[in-house]
C-alpha positions as CSV (number, residue, x, y, z in Angstrom):
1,X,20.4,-22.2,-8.1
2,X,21.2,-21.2,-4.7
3,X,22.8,-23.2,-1.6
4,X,22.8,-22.9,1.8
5,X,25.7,-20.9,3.3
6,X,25.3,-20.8,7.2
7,X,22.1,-19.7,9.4
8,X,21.3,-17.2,7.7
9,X,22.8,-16.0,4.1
10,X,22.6,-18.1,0.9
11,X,24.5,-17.9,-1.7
12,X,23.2,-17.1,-5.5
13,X,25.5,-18.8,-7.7
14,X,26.5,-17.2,-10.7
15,X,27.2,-20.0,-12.5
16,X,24.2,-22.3,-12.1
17,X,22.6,-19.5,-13.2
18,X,24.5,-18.5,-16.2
19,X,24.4,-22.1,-17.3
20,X,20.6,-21.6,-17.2
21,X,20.6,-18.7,-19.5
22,X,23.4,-20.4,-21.7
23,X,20.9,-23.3,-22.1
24,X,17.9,-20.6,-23.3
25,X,20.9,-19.1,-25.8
26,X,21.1,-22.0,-27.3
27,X,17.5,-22.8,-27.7
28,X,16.6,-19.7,-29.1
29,X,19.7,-20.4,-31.7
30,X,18.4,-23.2,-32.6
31,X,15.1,-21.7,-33.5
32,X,16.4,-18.5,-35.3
33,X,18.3,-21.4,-37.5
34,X,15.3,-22.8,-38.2
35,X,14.6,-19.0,-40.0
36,X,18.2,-19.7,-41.7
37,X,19.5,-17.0,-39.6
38,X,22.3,-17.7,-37.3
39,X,23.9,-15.1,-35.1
40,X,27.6,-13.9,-35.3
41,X,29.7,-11.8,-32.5
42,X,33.0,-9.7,-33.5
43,X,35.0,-9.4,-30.9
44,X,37.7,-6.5,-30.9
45,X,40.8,-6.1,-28.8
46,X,43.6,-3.5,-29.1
47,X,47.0,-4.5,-27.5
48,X,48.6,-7.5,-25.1
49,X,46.9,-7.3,-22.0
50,X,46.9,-10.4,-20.6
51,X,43.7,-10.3,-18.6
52,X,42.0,-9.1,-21.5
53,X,43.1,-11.3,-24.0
54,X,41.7,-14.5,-21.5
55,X,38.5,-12.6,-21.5
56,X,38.0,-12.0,-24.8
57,X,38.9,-15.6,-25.3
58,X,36.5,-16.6,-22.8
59,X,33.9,-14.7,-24.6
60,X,34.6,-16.7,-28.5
61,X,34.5,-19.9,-26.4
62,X,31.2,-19.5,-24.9
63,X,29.9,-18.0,-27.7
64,X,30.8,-21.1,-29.6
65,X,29.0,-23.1,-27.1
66,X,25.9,-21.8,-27.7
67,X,26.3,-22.0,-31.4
68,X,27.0,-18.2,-32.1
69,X,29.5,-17.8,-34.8
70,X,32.6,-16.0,-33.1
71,X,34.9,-13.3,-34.9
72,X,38.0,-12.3,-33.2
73,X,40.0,-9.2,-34.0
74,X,43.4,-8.8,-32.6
75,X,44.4,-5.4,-33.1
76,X,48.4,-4.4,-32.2
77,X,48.6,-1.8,-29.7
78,X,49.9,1.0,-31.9
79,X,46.9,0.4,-34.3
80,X,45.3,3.9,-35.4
81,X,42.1,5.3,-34.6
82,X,41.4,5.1,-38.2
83,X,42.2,1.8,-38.9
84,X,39.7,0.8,-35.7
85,X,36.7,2.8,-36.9
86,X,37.2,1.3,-40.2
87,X,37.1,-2.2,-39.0
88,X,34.0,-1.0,-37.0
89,X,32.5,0.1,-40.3
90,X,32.6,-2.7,-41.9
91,X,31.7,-5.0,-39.6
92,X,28.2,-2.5,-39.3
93,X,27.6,-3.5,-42.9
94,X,28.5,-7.4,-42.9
95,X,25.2,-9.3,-42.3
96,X,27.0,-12.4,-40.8
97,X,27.9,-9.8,-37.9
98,X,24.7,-9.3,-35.2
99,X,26.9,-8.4,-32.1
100,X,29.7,-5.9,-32.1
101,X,32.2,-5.5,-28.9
102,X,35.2,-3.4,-28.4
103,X,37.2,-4.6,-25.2
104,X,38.0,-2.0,-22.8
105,X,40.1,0.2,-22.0
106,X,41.6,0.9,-25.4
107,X,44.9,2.9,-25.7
108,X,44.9,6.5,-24.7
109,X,45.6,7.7,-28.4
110,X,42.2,6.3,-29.4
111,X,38.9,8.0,-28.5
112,X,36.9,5.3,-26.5
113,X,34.0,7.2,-26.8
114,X,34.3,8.1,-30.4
115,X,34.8,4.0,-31.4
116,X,32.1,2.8,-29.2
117,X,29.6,5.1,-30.4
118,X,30.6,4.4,-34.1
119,X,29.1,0.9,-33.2
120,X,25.7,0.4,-34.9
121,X,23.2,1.0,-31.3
122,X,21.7,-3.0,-33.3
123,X,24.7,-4.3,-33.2
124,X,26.2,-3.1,-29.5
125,X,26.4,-6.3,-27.4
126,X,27.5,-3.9,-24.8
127,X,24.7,-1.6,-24.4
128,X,27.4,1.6,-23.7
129,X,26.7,3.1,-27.3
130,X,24.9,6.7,-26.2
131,X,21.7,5.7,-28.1
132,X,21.4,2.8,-25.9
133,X,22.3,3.9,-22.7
134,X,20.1,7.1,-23.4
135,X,17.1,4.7,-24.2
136,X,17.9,3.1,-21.0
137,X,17.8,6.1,-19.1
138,X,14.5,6.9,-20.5
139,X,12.5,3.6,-20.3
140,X,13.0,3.0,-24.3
141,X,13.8,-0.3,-26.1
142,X,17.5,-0.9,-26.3
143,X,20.5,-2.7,-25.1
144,X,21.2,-3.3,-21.9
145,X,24.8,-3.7,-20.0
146,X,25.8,-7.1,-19.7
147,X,26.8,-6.7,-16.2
148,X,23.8,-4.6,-14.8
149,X,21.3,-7.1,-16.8
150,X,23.5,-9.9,-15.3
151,X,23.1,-8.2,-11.4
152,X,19.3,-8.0,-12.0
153,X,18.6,-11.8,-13.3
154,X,20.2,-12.8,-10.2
155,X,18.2,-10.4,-8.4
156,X,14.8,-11.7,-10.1
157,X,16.4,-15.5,-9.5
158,X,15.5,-15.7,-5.6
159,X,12.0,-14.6,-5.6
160,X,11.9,-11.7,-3.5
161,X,9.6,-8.6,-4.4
162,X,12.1,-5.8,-5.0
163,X,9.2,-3.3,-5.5
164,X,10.0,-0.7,-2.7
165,X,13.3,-2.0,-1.7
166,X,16.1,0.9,-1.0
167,X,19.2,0.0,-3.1
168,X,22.4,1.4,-2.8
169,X,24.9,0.8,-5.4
170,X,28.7,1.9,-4.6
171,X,29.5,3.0,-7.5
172,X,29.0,5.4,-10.7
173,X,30.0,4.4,-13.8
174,X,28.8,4.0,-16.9
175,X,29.2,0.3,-17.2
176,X,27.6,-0.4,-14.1
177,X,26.6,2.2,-11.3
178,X,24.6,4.5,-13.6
179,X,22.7,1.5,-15.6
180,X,22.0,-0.5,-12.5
181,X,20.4,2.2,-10.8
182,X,18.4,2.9,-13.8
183,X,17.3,-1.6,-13.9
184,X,16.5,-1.2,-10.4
185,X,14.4,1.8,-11.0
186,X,12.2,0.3,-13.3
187,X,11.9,-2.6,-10.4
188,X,10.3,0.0,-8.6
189,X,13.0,-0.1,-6.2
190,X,14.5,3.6,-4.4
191,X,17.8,4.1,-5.4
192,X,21.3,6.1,-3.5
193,X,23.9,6.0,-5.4
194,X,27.5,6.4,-3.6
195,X,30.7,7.0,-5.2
196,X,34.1,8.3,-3.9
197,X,32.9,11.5,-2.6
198,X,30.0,10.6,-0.7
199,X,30.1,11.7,3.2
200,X,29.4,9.3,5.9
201,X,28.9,6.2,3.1
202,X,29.4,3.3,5.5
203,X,25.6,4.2,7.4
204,X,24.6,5.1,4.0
205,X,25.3,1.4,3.0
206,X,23.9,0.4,5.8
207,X,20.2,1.7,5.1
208,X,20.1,-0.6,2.2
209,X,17.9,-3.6,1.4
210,X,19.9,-4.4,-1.5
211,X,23.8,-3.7,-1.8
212,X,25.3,-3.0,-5.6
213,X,29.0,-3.3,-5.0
214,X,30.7,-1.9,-8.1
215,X,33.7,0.4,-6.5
216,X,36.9,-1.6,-7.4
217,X,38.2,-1.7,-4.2
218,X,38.7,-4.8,-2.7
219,X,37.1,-5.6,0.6
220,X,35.5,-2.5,1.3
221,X,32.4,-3.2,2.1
222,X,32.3,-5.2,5.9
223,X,30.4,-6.8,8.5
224,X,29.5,-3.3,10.2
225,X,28.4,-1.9,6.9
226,X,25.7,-4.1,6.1
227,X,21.8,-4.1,7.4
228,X,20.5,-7.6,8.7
229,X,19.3,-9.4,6.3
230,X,20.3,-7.2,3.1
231,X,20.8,-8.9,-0.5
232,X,24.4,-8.4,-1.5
233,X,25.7,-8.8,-5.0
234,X,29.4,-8.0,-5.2
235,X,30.9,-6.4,-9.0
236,X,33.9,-6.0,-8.1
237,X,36.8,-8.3,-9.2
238,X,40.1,-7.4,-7.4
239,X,43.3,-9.8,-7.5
240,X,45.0,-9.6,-4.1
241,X,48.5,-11.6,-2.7
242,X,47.4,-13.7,0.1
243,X,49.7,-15.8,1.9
244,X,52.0,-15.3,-1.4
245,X,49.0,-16.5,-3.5
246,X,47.2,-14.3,-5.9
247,X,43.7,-14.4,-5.0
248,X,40.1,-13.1,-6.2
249,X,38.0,-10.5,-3.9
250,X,35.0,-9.0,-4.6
251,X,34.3,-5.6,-2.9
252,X,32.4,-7.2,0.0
253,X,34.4,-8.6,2.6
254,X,32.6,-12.2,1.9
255,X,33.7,-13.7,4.9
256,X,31.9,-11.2,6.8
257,X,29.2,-10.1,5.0
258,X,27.8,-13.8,4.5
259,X,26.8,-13.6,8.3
260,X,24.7,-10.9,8.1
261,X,23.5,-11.3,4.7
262,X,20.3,-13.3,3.3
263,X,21.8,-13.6,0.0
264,X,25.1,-12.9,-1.4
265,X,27.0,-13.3,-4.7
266,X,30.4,-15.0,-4.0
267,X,34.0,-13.8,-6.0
268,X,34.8,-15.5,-8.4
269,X,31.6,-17.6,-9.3
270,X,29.2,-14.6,-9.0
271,X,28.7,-11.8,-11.4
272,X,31.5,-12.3,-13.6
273,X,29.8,-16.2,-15.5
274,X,26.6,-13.9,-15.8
275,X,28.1,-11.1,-17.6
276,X,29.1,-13.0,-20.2
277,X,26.0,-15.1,-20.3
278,X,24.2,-12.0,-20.6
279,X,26.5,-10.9,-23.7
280,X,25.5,-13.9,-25.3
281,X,22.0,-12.9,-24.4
282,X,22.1,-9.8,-26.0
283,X,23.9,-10.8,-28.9
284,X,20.6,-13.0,-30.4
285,X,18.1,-10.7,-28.8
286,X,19.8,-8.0,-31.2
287,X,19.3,-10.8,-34.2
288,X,16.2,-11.7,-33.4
289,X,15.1,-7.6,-33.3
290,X,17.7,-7.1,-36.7
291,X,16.0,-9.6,-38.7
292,X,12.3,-8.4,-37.8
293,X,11.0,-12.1,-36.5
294,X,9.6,-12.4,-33.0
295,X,11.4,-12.3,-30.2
296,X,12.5,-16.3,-29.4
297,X,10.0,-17.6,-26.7
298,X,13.1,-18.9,-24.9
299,X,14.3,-15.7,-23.6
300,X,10.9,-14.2,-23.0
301,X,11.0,-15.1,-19.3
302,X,14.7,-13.9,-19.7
303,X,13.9,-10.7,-20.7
């Protein structure tokens, strides 16, 4: 799962170790099929954006893979907040449907908030309905992020004791700052979270054992930011012109920070194959939980 770099940093390869967690999927599908239950993901997506639309493709492709019955909803970009909620509504009622996801952002005369929270919490692949993120925030049974859960697997994948480690996640939002600090928490690690407004953040990044990057900005985080020795595991997915090439970046200046590092997360190849492994991780976990059977024993060590 991980390969040497240089002297020091190592790389944790995203998707070695989605491919792992693909392979448990499909395990675990094969034994809820053995119950005659076989789990289903709706996918939703408003408008023609074209990154989207790859993703969400993406998503019904892997899902496939795994044996997980994909639905795909393309909604046209004047569709009415109506229409969307009543799609949502029934798809809450059809049994064939375990995993519900909205793509974001949505169009600005549609309440994102409103639609996701319409989602039944069972059915949120997502984890951002506010009965699940709440249970999150207080240590209760629910879904978890895709992306935070996928940061923490990776995390958990190199073997290092991250009880007492100071994390610092750049970063606050609801998809990933807030929910990763609240994963790491419950490692027992101390968290600082820094966002936009936060004074003197490069030496606050530098006190870290463990680097979140989740900012959106690409190449922020360099060289003289990082501790020796620090885990870094980079969110952020930026598309730059390089040399009149469009090009990937994460938020950590890779090039840099892999001298300095003892484990980073490369852009692309990093976060982004685990987030979608872990929505097809959640999506059975939420079947398995739906149809009152025990949890499959190949995702236990997943979990």
């Amino acid at each position: 799962m991980l390969k040497n770099l240089c002297m020091t940093a190592k790389i944790i390869d995203g998707k070695l170790l989605a491919n792992k967690v693909k392979e448990k999927v499909s395990i675990a599908v094969s034994e809820l099929g053995k119950e005659s239950i076989f789990p289903g993901l709706a996918t939703i997506i408003v408008g023609k954006d074209a990154a989207s639309s790859i993703y969400v493709k993406n998503k019904g492709k892997s899902a496939n893979e795994v044996g997980i019955k994909s639905f795909q909803y393309a909604l046209p970009e004047n569709v009415s907040e109506e229409d969307l909620l009543e799609l949502i509504k029934n798809l809450n009622k059809d049994n064939a449907v375990d995993g519900i996801l909205v793509q974001l952002p949505l169009p600005k005369h549609i309440d994102s908030d409103l639609v996701i929270d319409s989602i039944d919490p069972s059915k949120d692949v997502d984890g951002f309905n506010i009965l699940n993120a709440g249970s999150l925030f207080i240590d209760r049974d629910g879904v978890i992020p895709c992306t935070p859960l996928g940061c923490l697997l990776m995390l958990r994948s190199i073997n290092v004791d991250l009880k007492g480690k100071h994390a610092v996640i750049i970063g606050r939002s609801n998809i990933v700052g807030k929910p990763m600090a609240q994963l790491l928490l419950k490692e027992n690690c101390t968290i600082t979270v820094v966002h936009s407004k936060t004074k003197n953040i490069k030496n606050i990044v530098k006190e870290g054992d463990i680097i979140i990057a989740a900012a959106g900005i690409p190449n922020l985080v360099t060289y003289s930011w990082i501790k020796k020795d620090a885990i870094a595991i980079d969110v952020g997915i930026n598309r730059l012109k390089i040399e009149g090439k469009n090009k990937l970046v994460g938020d950590i200046k890779f090039d840099e920070a892999k001298e300095i590092t003892s484990y980073i997360t490369p852009v692309p190849g990093g976060v982004g194959p685990m987030t979608i492994a872990c929505l097809l991780m959640n999506t059975v976990f939420q079947c398995a939980k739906r149809n009152n059977i025990a949890e499959p024993s190949s995702l236990k060590e997943l979990l």
